[in-house]
N, C-alpha and C positions, 0 to 999 in steps of 0.2 A: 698763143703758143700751143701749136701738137705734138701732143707725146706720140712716142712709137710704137708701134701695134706690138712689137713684142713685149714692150716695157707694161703696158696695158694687162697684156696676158698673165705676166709673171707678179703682179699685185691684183691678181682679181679676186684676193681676199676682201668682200665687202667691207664699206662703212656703213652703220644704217644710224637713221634718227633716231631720238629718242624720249616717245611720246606717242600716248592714243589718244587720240579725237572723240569727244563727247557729241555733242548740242550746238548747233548751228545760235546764235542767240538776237533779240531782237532790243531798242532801247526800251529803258524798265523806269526810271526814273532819276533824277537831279540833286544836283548841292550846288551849296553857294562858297563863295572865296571869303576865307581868314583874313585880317590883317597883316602884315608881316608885321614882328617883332624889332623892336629898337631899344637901345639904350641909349637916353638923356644924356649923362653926362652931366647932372646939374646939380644933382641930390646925393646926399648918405643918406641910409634911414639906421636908428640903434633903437634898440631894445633892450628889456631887462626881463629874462628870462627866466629868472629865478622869483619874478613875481607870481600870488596870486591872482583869482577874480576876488577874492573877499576885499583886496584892497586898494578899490578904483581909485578912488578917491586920495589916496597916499601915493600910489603908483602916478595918476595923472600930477600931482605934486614934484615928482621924481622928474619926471618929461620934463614940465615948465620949468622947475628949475635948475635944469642941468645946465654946470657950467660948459659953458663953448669953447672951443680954441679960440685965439684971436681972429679975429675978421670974419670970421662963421658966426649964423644969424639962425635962429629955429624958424623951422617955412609953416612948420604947422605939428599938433601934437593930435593922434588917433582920440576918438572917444576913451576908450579905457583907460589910458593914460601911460599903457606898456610900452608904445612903439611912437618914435616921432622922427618927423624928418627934417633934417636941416639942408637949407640950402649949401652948394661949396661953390655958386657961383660968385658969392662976395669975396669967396677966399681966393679965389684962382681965373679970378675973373667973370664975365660974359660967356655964355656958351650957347646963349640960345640960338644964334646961326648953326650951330655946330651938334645937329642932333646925331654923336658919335658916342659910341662906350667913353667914360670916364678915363684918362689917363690912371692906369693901377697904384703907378707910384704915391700921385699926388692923390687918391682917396685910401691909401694906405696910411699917408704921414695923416691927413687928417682926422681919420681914425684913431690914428695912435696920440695926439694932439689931446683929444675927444677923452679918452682914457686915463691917460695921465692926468687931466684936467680935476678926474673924477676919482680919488684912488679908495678902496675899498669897494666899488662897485661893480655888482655882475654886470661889464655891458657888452653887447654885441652890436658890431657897427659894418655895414657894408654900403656898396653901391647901390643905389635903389634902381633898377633896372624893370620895366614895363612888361607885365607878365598878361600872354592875351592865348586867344584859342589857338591850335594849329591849324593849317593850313591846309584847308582842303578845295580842290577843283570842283570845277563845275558840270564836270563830263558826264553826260547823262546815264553810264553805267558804270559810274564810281562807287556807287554803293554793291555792286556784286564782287568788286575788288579786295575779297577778303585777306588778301594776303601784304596790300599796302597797310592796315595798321595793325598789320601783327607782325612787319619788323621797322615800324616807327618812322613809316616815311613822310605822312605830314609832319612829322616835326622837325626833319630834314627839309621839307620842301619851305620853312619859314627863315634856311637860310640860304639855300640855294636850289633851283629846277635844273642846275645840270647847265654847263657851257656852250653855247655854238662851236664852240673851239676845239670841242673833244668829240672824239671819231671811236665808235664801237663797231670793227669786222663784223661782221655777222655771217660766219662760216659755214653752211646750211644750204637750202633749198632755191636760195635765194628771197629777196622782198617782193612782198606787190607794190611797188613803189610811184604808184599812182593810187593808193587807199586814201582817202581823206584824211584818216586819221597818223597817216606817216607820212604823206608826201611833202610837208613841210622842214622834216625833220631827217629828207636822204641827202647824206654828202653828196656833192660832185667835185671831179675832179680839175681840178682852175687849168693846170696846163694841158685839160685837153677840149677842142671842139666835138661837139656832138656829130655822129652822122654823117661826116664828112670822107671818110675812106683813108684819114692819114693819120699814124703815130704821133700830135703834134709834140708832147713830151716825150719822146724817145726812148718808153720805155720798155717795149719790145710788146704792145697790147695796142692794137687799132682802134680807136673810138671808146675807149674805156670811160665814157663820163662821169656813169655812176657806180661801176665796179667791173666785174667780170664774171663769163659763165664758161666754168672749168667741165665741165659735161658737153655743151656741143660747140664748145670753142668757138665762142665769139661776145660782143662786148654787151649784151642785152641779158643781165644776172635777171629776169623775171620769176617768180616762181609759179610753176608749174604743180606743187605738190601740196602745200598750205605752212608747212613747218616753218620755214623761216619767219613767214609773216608772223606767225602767234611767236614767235621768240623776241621779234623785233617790236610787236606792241608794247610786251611786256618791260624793256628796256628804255624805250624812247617816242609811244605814243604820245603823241603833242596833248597837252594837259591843258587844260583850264579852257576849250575852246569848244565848249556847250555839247560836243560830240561823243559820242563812245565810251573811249576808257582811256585813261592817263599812264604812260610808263613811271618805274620811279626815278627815269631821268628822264623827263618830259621834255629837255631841251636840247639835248646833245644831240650828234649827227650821229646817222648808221651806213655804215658801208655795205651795201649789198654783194658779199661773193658765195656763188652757186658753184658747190662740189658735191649735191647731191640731185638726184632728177626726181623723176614726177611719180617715182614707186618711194623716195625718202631713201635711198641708196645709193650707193656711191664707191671709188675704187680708192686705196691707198694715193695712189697717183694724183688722182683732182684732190681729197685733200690738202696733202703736201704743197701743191703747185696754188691753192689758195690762200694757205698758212703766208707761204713765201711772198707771193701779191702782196698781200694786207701788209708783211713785213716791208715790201718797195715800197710803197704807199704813205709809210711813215706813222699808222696806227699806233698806239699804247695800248688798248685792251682787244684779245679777240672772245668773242663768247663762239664756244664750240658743245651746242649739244648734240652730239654724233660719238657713235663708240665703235671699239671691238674689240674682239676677246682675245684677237692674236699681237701680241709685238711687233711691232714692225720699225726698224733702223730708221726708214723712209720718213715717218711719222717724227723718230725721235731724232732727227736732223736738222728738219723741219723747227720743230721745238727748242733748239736749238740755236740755231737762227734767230729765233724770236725772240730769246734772251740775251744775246748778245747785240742787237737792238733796243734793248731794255722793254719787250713786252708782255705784260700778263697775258694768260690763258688760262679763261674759268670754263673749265670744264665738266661736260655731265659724268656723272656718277653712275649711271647703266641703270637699267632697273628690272636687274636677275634674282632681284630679294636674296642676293647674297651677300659674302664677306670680300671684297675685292682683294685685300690682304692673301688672300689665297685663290680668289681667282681673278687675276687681274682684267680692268677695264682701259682699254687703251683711248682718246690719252689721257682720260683723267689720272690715272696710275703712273701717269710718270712720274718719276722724281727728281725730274729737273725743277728747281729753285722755282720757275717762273708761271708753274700748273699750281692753278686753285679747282680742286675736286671737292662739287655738290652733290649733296644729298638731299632729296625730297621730301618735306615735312607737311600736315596735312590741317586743314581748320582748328582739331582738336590740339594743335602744338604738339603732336607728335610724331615719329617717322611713319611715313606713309607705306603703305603694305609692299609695295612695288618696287621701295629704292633701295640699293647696293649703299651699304655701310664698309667701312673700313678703320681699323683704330690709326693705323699710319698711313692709309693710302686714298681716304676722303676727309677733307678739311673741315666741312661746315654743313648745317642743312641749309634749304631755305623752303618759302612756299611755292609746290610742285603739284597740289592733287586737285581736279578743279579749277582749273586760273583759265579765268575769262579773257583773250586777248584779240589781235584783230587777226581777220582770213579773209580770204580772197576776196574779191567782188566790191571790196569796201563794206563786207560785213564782219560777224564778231563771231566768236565761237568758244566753247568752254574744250579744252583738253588737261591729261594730266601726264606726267612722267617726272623725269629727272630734268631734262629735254626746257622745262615748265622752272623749275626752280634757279636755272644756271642762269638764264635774262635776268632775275630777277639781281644776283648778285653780281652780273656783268653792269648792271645800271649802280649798283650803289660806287662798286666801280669809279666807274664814269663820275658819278655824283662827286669825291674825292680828289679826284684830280682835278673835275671842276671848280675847287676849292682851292687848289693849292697844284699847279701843274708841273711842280719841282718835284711830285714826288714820285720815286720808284718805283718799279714793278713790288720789290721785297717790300717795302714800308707800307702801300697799297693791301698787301696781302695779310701783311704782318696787322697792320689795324683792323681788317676785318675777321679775320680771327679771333682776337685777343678782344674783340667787344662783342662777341654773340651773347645770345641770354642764355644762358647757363639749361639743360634739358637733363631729367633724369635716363628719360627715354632716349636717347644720344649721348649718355654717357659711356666711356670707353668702347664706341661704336665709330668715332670720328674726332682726330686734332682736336677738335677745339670741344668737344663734346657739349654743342649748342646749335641752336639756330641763328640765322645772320640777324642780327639788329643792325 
């Protein structure tokens, strides 16, 4: 689709990226994969918590002789004698095919069974659930990824890497989409043939397989300039695959769309006209780290659109070390419902020198200052900005819906919000006054 040379003219207010480039980087060294987490389903374990140590020997007394519900059997009492666990497979059957969490109800009544059995006794009774290490990949520059466990991504990653199912725009520079480390992980589009010179989906984009490139009008989004690529590791570098570095959705798909060229700028026009793509395309999340400092309708149309679609946009927070509240960042600053605006936070857990704060017009920080991701060539590179922090919480994102694909742009936004770690240093500087957990 070509826009028109005057329509061109009359938006040639820049958009530019947002992010400086450090250190080209090379592989440093490895880890090994967690187990993932399960629950039985087989066991209560209770306790009496109002014991001391002085009183093993009484305590272990208490264990062996606690009366049972009916049909419950003690599987075994700990050394101490404080905590033991009984089987509920006599009570409720066989389970051992069935290594699922415990039905709530029924280790609720047998708890409560468990209780009543016992009255005058402090006891605590729950599901005994199999407690293991989190889950860490094996990517050979996972250890410089200092910003996956400083907002708790292995221990997101022991219940889900993020869906094939779910598509993150990447509205930017475009991908290198032949890196090793992404090519596994770039959507294509089913209804169209690659290469071929025909619309096959009719959606008004020729050979669009893996996106589109809104700068020289045509269907090959490659980038040219590195931004996208480092946004796009950050979100969705294939994880656990002995290589690189892991996104903290290491499994979703990224839509490659280029609205900005090979200086990292770009016109209100190729924005909007990528916004809109991604909205044809049928996307839930766009990540957008690209700013400016003027309003623009075109912009907030655009955005628009994408809520009436039901889709999020996390966007970057600018990084003028200012108040956005008073000078705004366009579009993190919008105020339509369906903008999530990031701020940059840095190793030490706190805002990073460079990012734009706002008490109503940036939502969350996240990690921006430093972050290792992948660049051109199929190599890695360290950059920081705002630009840096917004993948990060476009994958947790992703990670969410890959959990539960019923849920909303608002409920999406709404959870990550309301669970950031609390910051003093991002207090009344931003919505949520935290950084994303």
């Amino acid at each position: 689709m070509k826009l028109s040379s005057i329509f061109v003219r009359v938006t040639q207010l820049l958009i530019t990226s947002t992010c400086t480039l450090t250190l080209p980087m090379s592989a440093v060294a490895q880890n090994s994969q967690g187990p993932k987490r399960v629950y039985p389903g087989q066991e209560v374990v209770v306790s009496f918590p109002s014991l001391t140590n002085g009183f093993s020997a009484r305590s272990s007394a208490r264990v062996n002789n606690l009366q049972l519900a009916k049909g419950a059997k003690l599987a075994k009492s700990l050394s101490d004698g404080k905590v033991g666990v009984i089987s509920s497979a006599s009570t409720f059957g066989a389970r051992s095919a069935d290594p699922v969490e415990a039905n709530e109800a029924e280790i609720k009544a047998l708890c409560d069974a468990i209780k009543a059995s016992n009255p005058g006794q402090e006891i605590t009774c729950e599901a005994n659930a199999i407690v293991e290490t989190s889950r860490t990949p094996n990517d050979t520059q996972y250890s410089s990824l200092w910003g996956m466990p400083m907002i708790s991504a292995p221990s997101a990653w022991d219940i889900t890497t993020g869906s094939s199912s779910v598509v993150v725009a990447v509205i930017d520079t475009g991908i290198d989409y032949t890196h090793p480390d992404l090519v596994e992980n770039i959507a294509t589009n089913p209804g169209e043939v690659a290469n071929n010179g025909v619309d096959d989906d009719n959606n008004g984009y020729i050979d669009d397989y893996y996106g589109y490139d809104f700068i020289n009008g045509d269907s090959n989004p490659v980038d040219d300039h590195f931004h996208g690529t480092h946004c796009a590791g950050t979100i969705s570098a294939k994880g656990d695959n002995a290589r690189g570095v892991a996104g903290v959705a290491w499994s979703v798909k990224l839509m490659p769309i280029k609205v900005l060229d090979s200086y990292g700028s770009g016109s209100l026009a190729s924005v909007a006209a990528g916004m809109n793509y991604a909205v044809k395309r049928g996307v839930k999340i766009m990540s957008m780290s690209l700013g400016t400092s003027s309003y623009s309708s075109t912009i907030e149309n655009a955005i628009i659109a994408a809520k009436n679609a039901g889709v999020l946009i996390v966007a970057a927070a600018g990084n003028s070390a200012q108040d956005t509240d008073m000078y705004p960042n366009y579009p993190s600053a919008s105020t339509q419902p369906n903008v999530l605006a990031v701020a940059a936070s840095n190793s030490s857990d706190g805002l990073a020198y460079f990012s734009n704060w706002g008490a109503t017009s940036v939502d969350l920080a996240a990690p921006g200052q430093t972050i290792l991701s992948t660049y051109l060539g199929g190599q890695y590179a360290y950059a920081s900005g705002t630009s840096m922090a917004t993948p990060h919480v476009a994958g947790m994102a992703a990670m969410l819906l890959s959990v539960n694909s019923a849920l909303s742009y608002s409920q999406i936004k709404d959870i990550l919000i309301t669970t950031v770690d609390p910051n003093p240093a991002m207090a009344g500087k931003m919505v949520s006054g935290g950084r994303a957990n």
